[in-house]
C-alpha positions as CSV (number, residue, x, y, z in Angstrom):
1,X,19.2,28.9,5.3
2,X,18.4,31.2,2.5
3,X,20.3,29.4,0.2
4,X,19.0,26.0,-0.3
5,X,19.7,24.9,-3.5
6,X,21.5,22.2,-4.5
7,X,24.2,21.8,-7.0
8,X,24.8,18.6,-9.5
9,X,27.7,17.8,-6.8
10,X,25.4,18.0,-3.9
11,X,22.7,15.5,-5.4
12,X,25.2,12.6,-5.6
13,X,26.6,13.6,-1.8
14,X,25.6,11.1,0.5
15,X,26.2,12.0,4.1
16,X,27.9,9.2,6.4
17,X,25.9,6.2,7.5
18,X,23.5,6.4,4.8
19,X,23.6,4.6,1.9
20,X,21.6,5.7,-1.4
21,X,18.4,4.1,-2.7
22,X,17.7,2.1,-5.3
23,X,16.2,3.7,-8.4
24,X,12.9,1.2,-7.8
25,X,9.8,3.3,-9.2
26,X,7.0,3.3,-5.9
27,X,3.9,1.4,-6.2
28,X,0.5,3.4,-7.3
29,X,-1.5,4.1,-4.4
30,X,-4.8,1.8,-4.1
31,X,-7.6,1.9,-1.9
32,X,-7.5,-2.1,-2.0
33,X,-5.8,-2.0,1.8
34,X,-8.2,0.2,3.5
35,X,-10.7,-2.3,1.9
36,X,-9.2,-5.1,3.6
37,X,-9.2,-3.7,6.7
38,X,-12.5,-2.3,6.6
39,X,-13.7,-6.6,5.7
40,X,-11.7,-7.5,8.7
41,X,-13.5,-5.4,10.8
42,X,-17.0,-6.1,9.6
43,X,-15.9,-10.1,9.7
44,X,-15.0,-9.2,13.5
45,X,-17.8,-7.1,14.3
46,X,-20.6,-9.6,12.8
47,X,-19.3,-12.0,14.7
48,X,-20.6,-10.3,18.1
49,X,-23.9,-9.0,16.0
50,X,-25.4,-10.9,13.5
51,X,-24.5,-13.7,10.5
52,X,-25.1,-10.5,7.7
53,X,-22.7,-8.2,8.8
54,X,-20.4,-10.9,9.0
55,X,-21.5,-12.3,5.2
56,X,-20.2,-8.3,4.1
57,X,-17.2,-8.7,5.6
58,X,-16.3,-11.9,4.0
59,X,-17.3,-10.6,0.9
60,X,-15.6,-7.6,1.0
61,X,-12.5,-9.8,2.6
62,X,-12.1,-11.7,-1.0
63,X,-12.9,-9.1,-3.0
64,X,-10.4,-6.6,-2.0
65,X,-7.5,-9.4,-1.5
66,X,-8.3,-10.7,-5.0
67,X,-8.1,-7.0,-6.1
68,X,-5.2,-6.1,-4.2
69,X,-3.1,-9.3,-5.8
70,X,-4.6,-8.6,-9.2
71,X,-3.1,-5.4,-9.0
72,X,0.5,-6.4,-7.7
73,X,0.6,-9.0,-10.2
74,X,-0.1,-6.9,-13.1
75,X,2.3,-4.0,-11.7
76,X,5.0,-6.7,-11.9
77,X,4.2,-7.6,-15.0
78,X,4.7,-4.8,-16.7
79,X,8.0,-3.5,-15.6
């Protein structure tokens, strides 16, 4: 396909079956999830180990779902 540029007419083209999207702007990437997780897994692993590594995970837990919700609410807020 040498030729791969599209024309105006081509942009609004949608092929059958598919429906185009909404023009909703994507969320900013966060490291807030991968924080979560990595809580969830300390909170599971201290469990078989000992009462500290489980303390980290809850602490880590909170602080990156309070983050994360922080975040969300003030991306709402200012669209």
């Amino acid at each position: 396909m040498p030729n791969e540029q599209l024309t105006p007419q081509d942009v609004h083209t949608v092929p059958p079956g598919w429906q185009v999207l909404p023009q909703k702007p994507l969320p900013h990437p966060t490291y807030f999830p991968a924080g979560l997780a990595m809580g969830v897994s300390f909170i599971f692993w201290g469990l078989i180990t000992t009462w500290a590594v489980w303390l980290v995970g809850i602490i880590l837990f909170i602080a990156a779902l309070a983050g994360w919700i922080t975040e969300i609410r003030h991306e709402y807020k200012s669209h």
